[in-house]
N, C-alpha and C positions, 0 to 999 in steps of 0.2 A: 677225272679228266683222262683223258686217253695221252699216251705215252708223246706224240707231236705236238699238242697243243701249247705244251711247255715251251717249245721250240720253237711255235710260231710269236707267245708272247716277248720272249728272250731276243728274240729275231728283231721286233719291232722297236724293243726296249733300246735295242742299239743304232736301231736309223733314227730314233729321238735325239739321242747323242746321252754322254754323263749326268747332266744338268735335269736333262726331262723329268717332272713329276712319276714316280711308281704308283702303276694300277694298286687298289685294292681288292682282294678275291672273293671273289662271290660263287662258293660249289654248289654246283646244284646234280641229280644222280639221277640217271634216267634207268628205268628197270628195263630190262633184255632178259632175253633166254641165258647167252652170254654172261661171260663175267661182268660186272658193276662197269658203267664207264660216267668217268667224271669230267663233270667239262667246266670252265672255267672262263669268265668274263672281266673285262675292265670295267669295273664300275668307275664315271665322271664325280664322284667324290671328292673333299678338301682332304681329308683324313686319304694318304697313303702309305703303307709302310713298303720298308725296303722291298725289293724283289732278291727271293733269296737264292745263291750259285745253286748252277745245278748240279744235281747228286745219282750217282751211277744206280741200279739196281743191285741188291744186293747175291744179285745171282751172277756167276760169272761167266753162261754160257746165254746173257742177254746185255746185249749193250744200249739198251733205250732208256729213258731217262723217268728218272721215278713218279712217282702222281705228287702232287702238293696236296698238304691239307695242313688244320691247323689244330694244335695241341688243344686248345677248345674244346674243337666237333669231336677229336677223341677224347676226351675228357668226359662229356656230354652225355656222348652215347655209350661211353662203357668199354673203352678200349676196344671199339669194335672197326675203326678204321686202322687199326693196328693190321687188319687181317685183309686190306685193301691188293689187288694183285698186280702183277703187271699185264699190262693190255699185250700183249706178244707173247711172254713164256706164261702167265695164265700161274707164277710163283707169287709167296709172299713176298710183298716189299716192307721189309723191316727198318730202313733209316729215313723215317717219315719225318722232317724237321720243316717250322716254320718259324718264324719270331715275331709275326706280327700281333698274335693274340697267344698269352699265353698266362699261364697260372694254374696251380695245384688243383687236385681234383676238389678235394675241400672245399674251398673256396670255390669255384665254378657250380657244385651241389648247393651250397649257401644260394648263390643267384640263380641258379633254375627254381629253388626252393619261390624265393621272392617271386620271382616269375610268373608261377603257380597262382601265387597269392593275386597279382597281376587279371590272371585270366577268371579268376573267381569273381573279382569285380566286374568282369562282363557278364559272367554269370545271373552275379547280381541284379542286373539290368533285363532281364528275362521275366522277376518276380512277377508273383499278379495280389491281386485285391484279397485274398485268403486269409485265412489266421496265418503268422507264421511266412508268408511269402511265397505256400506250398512248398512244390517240389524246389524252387530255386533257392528258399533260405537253408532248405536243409542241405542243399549241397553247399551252400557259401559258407556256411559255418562247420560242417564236419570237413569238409573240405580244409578250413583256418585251423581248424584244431588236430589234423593230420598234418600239416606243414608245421605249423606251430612246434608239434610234440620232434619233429626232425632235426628242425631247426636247435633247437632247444639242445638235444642229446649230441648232436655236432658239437656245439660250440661246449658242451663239459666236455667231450671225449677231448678235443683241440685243447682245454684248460688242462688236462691231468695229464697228456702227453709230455714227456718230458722230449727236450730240444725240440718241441715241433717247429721251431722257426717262425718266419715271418710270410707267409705266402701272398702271392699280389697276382693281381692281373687287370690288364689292358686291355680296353674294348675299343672298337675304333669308332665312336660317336664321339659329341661331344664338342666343344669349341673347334674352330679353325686352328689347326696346330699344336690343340690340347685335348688327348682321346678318356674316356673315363676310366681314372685309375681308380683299384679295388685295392682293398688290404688286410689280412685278416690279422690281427695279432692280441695279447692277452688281454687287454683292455677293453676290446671290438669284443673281443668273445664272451667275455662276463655281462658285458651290457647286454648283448642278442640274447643268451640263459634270461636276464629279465624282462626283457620283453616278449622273448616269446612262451616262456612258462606264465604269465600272467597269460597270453594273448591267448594260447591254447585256451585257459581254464576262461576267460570269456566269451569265446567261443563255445564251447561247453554249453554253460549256464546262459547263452544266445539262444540256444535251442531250444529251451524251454520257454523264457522271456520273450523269446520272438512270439510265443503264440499269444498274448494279451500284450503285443505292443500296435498301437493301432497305424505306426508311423515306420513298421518292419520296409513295406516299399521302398521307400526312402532311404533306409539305414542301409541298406545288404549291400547297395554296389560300393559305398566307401568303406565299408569295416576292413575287409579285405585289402583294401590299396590304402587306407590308415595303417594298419601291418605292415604293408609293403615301404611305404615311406619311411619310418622307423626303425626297421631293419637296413633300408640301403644308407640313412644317415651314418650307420656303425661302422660300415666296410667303408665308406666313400675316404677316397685318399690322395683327393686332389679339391679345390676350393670351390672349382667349380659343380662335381657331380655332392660335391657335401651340402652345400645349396641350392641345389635342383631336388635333390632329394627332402630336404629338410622343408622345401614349398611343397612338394607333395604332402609333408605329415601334417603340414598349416593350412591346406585348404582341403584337404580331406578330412579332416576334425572339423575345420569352419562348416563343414556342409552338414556332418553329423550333428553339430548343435542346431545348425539349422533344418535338420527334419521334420519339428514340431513348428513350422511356421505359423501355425494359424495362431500362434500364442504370443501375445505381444511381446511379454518377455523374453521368450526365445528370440525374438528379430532382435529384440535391443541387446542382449546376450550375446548374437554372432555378429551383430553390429562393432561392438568394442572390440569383440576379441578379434574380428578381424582388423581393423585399426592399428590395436596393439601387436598383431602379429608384423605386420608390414613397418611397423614401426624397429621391432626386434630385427625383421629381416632388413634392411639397413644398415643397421651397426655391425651386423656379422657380417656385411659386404664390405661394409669401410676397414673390419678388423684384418680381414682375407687380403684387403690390399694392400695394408699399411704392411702385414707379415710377406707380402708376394714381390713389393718394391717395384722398381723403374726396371727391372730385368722379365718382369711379369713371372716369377717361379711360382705357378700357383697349384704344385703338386707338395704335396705333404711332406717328400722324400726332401724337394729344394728348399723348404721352408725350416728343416733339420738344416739344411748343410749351409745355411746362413740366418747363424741367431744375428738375433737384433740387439740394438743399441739399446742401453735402460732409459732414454728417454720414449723412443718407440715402443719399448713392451710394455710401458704402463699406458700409454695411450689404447694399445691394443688393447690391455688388460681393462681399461675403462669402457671401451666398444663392448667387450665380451660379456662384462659384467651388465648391461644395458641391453642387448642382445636376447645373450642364452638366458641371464636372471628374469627378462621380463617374459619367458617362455616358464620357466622353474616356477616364476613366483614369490621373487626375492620384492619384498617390503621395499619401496613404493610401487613398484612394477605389477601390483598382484591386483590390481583391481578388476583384470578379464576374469578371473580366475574363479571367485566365489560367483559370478555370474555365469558363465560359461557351463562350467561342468555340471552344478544339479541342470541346468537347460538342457541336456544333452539325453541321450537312454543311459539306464545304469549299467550296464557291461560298459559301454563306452564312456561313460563315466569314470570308472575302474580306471581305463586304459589311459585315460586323459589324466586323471591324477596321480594314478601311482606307476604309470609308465610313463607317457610324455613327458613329464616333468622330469625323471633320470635320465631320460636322452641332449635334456637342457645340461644337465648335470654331465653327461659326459662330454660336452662337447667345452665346457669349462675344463675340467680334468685333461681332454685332449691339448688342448691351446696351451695351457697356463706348466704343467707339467713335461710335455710332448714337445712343443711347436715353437713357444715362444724363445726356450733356450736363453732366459735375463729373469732369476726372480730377485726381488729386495725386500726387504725385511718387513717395510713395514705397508707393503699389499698385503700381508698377514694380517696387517691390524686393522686395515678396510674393511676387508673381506671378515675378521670377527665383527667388526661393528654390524654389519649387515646382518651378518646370522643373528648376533642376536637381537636383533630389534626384529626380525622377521618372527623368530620363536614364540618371542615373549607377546608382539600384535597378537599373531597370528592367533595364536590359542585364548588368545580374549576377546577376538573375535567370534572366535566359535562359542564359547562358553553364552554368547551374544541374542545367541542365533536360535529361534525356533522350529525353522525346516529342517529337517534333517540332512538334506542334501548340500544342504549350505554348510549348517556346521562341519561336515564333513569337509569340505571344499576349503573353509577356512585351515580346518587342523593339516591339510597338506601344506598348509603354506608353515603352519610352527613346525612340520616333519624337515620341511626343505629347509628352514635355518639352522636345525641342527645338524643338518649332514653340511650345508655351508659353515657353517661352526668347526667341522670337522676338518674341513677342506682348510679354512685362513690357520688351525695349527699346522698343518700340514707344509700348509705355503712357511709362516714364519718358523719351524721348526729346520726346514729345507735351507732356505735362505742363513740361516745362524751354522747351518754345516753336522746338527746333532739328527745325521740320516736316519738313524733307529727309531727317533721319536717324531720323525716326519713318515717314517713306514707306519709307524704306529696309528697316527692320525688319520694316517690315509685311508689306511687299511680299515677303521673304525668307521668313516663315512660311507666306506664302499657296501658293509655289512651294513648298517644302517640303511641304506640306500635299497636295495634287495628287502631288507625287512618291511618297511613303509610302503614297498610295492605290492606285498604278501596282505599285511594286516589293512592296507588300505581299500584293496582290492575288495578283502572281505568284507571291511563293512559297506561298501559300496555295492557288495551282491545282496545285502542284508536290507539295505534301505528299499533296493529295487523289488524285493520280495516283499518288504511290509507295503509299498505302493502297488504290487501288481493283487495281494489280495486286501488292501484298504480300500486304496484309492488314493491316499493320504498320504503327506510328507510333515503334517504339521504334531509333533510334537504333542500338542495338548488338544491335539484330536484322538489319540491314541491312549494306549494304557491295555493291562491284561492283555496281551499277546502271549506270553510265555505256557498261556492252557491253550493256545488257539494254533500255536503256530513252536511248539517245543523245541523242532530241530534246529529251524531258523533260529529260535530264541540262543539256542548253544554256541552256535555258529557266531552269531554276534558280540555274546558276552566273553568270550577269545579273543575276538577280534578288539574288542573295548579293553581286557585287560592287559592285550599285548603292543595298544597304541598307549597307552598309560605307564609303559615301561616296568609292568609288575612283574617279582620272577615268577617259577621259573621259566616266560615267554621270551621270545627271540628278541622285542622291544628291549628287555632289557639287556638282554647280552650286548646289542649295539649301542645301548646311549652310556652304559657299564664302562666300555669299551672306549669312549669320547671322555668319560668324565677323567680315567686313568691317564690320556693325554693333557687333559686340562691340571690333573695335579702335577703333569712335569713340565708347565710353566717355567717355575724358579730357575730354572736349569739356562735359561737365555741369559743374553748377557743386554740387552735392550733393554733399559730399567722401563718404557712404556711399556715394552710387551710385559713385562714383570708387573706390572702394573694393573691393566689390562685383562689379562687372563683369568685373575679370580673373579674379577665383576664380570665377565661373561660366564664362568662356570657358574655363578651363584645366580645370574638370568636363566643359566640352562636349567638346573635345579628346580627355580621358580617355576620355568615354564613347565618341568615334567608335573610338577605338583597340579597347577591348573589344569594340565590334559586326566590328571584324575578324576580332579572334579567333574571337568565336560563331560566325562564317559557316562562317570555314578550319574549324572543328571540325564544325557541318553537312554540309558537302557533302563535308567529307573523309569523316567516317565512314559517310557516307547512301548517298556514291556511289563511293568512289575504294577501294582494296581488293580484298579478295574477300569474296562473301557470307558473311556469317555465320550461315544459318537457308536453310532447304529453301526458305523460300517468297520470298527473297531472290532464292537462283539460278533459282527457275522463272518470273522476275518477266517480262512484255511489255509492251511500249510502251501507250498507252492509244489511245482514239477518235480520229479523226481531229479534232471539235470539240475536243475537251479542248486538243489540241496545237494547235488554230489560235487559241484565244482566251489559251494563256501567250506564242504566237510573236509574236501583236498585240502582248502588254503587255509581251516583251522588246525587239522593235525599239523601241518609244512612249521606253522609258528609253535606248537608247542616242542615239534622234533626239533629244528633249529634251537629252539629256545634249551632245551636237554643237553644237544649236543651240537655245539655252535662250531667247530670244528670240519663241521660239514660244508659248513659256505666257505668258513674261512681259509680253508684249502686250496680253495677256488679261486680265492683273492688273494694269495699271498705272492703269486708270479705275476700278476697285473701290479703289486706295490716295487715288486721286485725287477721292474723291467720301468717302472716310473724313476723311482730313487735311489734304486740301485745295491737295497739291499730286503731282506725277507726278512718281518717283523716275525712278533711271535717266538721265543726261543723253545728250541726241543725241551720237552719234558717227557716223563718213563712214560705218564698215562696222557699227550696230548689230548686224547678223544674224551676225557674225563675230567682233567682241568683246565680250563680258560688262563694263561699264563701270561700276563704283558710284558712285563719286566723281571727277570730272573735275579737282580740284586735286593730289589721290592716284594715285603711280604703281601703280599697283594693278587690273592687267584680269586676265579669264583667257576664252580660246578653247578652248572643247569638239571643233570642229570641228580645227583644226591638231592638238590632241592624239591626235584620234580615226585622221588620217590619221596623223600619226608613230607609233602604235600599227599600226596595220595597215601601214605600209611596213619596221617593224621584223621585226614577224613572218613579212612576205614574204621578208626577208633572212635570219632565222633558219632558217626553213623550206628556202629554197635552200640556203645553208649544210651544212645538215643529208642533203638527198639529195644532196652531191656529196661530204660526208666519211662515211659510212651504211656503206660499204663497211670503214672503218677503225675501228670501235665494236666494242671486244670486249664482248659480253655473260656476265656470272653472277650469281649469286644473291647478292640484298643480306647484308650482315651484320647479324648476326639478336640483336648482344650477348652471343655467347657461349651464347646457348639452340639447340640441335637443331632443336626442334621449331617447323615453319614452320606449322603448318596455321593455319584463319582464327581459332581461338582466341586465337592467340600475338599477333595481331594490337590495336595500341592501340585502347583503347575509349572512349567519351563521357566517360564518369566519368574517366580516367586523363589524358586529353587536358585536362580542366579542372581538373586538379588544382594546379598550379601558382597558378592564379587562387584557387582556393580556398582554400588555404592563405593565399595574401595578405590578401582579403577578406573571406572565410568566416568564418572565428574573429571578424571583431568585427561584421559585418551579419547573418550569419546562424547566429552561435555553432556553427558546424560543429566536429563531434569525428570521428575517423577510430578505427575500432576493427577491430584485428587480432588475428587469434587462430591463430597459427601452432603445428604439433603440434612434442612433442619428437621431437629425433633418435630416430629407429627408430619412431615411432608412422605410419603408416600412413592415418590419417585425413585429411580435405581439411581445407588452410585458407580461412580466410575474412575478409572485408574488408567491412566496413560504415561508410558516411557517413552519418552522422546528421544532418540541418540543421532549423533553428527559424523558420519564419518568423515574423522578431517584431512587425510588423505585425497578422498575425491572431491570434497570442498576445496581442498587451499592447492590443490595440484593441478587438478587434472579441470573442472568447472574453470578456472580464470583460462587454462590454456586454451581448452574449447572457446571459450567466449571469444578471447582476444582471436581465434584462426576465423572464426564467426565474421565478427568483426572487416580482418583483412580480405575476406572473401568478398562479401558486398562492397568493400572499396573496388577493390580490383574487378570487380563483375561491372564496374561503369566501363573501363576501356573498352568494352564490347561497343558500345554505341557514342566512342569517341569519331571527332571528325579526321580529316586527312590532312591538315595541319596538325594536329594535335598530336596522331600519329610519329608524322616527321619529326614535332619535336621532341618527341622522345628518344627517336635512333639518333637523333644530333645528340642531344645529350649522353645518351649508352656512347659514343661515337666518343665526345672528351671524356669521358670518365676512364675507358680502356687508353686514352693516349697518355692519360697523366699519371694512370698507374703503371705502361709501361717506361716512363720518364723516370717517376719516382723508386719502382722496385728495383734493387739493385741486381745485374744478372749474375 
């Protein structure tokens, strides 16, 4: 703007009088020969910030009056309005101040970043009928995986900085009287590292997978604004843009599982989950009010600066748990879940189970840590019961499952009860006042958390690869992969040993790290929680035991074998992206897993700005032993493991070529059956039968029905497992029924009379008067 227009606004600001509404500024730069001139409007907006005094130029042989801008637009651009002149002496004007929009450059790079990702989704919308989307998916997705990879390196630089603070910023959207606050701080910033280091590396492995996805159209405009939703959920720092944002990441995923529409599963798939999201998004509205009050503080900073009463935080803490769990996948809330995500493409797959489901996850950690400012003792011991019942389902449900994308779907729900596992010690460790042992817990679900997102991801790039060159998701359509398809075959059996908690993978360093919280139980003084504690360590136990099983039954029957199906043996290796972004996220889990030290770095000012102190005590070699408690003989070394693993198998291996010579080989014994061919071969169902029988009959009322011919009949036999999920029987079916039900009641008023009418508002009419008679005021 030129040096009067401040003058003429100022001007006008004062024949409004004190009282008048402030313009908001809208710069816009007209190009001249001349120096830049900026001119400046009232925009008729709710949103306006003050008008700020005028400020002299900084030159002292000009007396006009400075340009206005806002720390923003120089932010933005790169401190390039720093170099703005004055319209008369043609100097620099150096004391550029505004306070309507303001915040660190950091943070404003995070949002242009998201921005980006914003404009890709229009990109998106460009695709055409091609393999691949053509030219528009390959920009949507290098494009994701360039912001991704930015994103990502921000928010560690922002982690290892020491004092970086807390940096915020205000934009001027948003409610009447409420503009959308941003906020970056340690916790924001560990979450964005996992979402967008997953998001890059699907994006990646998009590139390849986009070319044999027949449904790429579809996909490419929300993958990008799925990123984008995700990421604004982490900075958002007020109630309202947290929930704006957080419907962006619920109907842009609802849209990705709904890509495959012509598949009736998939409609029934984004049918529920959208249900169940709207149902989640409720409770996090009722939780944002009950913490916001009759004063409406519905910024993050007012919701600090007045904790709540302990009857109000556990109501809260009940919405949240109802809300964020039934987004996470906490046992009963999990039944979108195994439907949703195999319905979905496998990159976005990846994204939905082993990212969306942490953003559920922080948004629990934000509230219950952060926000609510009231914890008591025994929302610990909820919040365990939940985990574990979630762990221990979960993974017998998968063990269940012959799709693969299923079982996979399942085992994120036993991933997310033990990082909730993590969280209820954390809570009841906090609440009893022993902080060291509530950083400890904290700190254990956070790593865990990240890991699940890593080893999930992978095998979710792994399924999508044996489906993009089978065709096939089923189990015991498969077999012999591992000669057809090697790299992928690696890629997976990482991923299977590091969701099984084996060392020396990063799986185990996190659940290592849970179970060391779990032994300093006794330490409370709550004899429930003392109580308590061991029967969930000894469920967690259980559960890592069954996620072994599930695996050796995966990769046994998916890849080890011989095919079972034409399109098994004619199976190839996939694209070269596909195989560089599982090789990423299998080395990521064996280096963590070496040297855990690496994330836990990362995580240790996110525990430390939660509870208020930094778990972990200094040791001479941190980077070498994993240390919890420094009174407790209790370490463990990823890295020595990792070498004694590989010096073993160098010995085996030599071993092996010097006696090679001496190895008679023949044909295994086959039980007394002839018949070798890949029939005879054990199957999914056969392989979990053992479990099923144990379990089955009282979780999931499983019946085995045989029907064998008599001697001399000629007919096949047959073998059917029947199971109940009694979850969506006895929960979720009566509820459907009975909403069924009241819907066709209440669908008569439509073709009521106008009597009938009246008598209803007469009736609404005493019922409001006898409860304002009755309610006391």
């Amino acid at each position: 703007m030129g040096c009067r227009s401040y003058q003429h606004l100022a001007a006008a600001q004062t024949r409004l009088g004190p009282q008048a509404p402030n313009p908001i500024f809208v710069v816009n730069k007209r190009v001249s020969k001349g120096p830049g001139l900026w001119r400046v409007w009232a925009a008729p907006t709710r949103y306006r910030p003050p008008l700020m005094p005028q400020s002299n130029c900084s030159q002292k042989n000009c007396s006009k009056k400075a340009d206005l801008t806002s720390s923003l637009m120089r932010e933005c651009i790169g401190e390039l309005l720093a170099g703005i002149r004055c319209a008369r002496c043609n100097r620099p004007i150096l004391n550029l101040r505004y306070h309507g929009i303001r915040g660190p450059s950091l943070l404003t790079g995070l949002l242009f970043g998201i921005a980006i990702l914003w404009l890709l989704g229009a990109v998106g919308l460009t695709a055409t009928r091609q393999p691949g989307g053509g030219l528009a998916g390959w920009a949507v997705y290098a494009g994701s995986l360039a912001v991704c990879a930015f994103l990502a390196v921000a928010a560690v630089s922002f982690l290892l900085e020491e004092n970086a603070g807390t940096p915020t910023l205000i934009l001027p959207f948003g409610l009447p009287m409420l503009a959308a606050h941003f906020r970056l701080d340690d916790l924001a910033a560990y979450f964005l590292l996992i979402v967008d280091a997953v998001g890059g590396l699907a994006a990646l492995y998009g590139l390849g997978y986009g070319r044999h996805d027949g449904d790429a159209v579809r996909v490419l405009p929300f993958f990008p604004v799925f990123l984008a939703g995700m990421n604004l959920v982490l900075l958002a720092d007020d109630a309202y843009t947290f929930m704006l944002s957080w419907e962006f990441m619920s109907v842009a995923s609802w849209l990705l599982v709904l890509s495959s529409h012509q598949k009736q599963e998939s409609r029934r798939a984004a049918h529920i989950y959208l249900l169940m999201a709207a149902f989640g998004t409720a409770a996090l509205i009722a939780a944002f009010g009950v913490m916001g009050g009759v004063d409406g503080g519905f910024t993050f900073a007012a919701m600090r600066a007045h904790p709540l009463s302990p009857t109000l935080a556990t109501l809260v803490l009940g919405f949240l748990l109802v809300g964020a769990g039934s987004k996470a996948g906490v046992v009963p809330l999990h039944a979108w879940l195994p439907l949703a995500h195999p319905a979905a493409p496998s990159h976005v797959s990846a994204l939905m189970s082993g990212v969306m489901t942490k953003v559920a996850i922080y948004a629990i950690i934000r509230v219950v840590f952060d926000l609510a400012g009231h914890i008591e003792w025994w929302w610990g011991l909820v919040v365990l019961a939940l985990g574990a019942a979630t762990a221990l389902l979960g993974v017998l449900y998968a063990i269940m499952q012959e799709d693969m994308k299923t079982l996979l779907a399942y085992s994120t729900v036993e991933n997310i009860g033990i990082i909730v596992i993590g969280l209820g010690l954390a809570i009841a460790f906090q609440a009893e006042g022993a902080k060291m042992l509530a950083g400890l817990a904290l700190l254990a679900a956070l790593f865990h958390a990240f890991n699940h997102a890593l080893y999930k991801s992978l095998l979710f790039f792994g399924a999508g690869a044996v489906l993009t060159a089978t065709g096939q998701r089923n189990l015991d359509r498969l077999g012999g992969l591992i000669h057809r398809m090697p790299h992928t075959a690696l890629a997976f059996l990482i991923g299977c040993a590091a969701i099984s908690a084996l060392p020396p993978l990063n799986g185990f360093a996190s659940e290592w790290l849970i179970l060391q919280a779990v032994l300093s139980g006794p330490q409370l003084s709550q004899w429930s929680l003392q109580l308590a504690i061991p029967v969930v360590g000894a469920l967690l136990v259980l559960a890592t035991a069954l996620a072994s099983v599930c695996f050796v039954r995966a990769f046994g029957i998916a890849f080890l074998g011989r095919a079972r199906s034409p399109d098994a043996a004619g199976a190839h290796e996939v694209a070269v992206s596909m195989r560089s972004a599982m090789a990423v996220i299998a080395a990521a889990c064996v280096i963590l897993g070496a040297l855990p030290m690496t994330v836990l770095s990362l995580a240790r000012p996110v525990v430390q700005s939660l509870v208020g102190v930094a778990p972990l005590p200094v040791t001479p070699l941190p980077w070498l032993w994993l240390v919890p408690d420094i009174n407790r003989a209790s370490s463990y070394s990823g890295l020595i493991l990792l070498v004694g693993f590989l010096v073993t198998a160098g010995v085996v291996q030599f071993v092996r070529r010097i006696v090679s010579g001496r190895v008679r080989r023949s044909a295994p014994w086959g039980c007394g059956f002839p018949d070798t061919g890949p029939t005879a071969q054990y199957t999914a169902s056969s392989f979990a039968q053992p479990i099923r029988r144990v379990f089955g009959t009282t979780v999931f009322h499983a019946t085995e029905v045989v029907i064998m011919p008599e001697p001399g009949d000629t007919s096949p036999a047959s073998f059917t497992v029947v199971m109940h999920d009694l979850v969506w029987e006895r929960l979720y079916r009566p509820v459907g029924l009975g909403l069924a039900w009241c819907t066709v009641r209440i669908s008569a008023l439509q073709n009521a009379s106008i009597r009938e009418y009246l008598a209803l508002m007469f009736g609404a009419l005493v019922v409001l008067l006898i409860a304002i008679v009755v309610v006391p005021r």
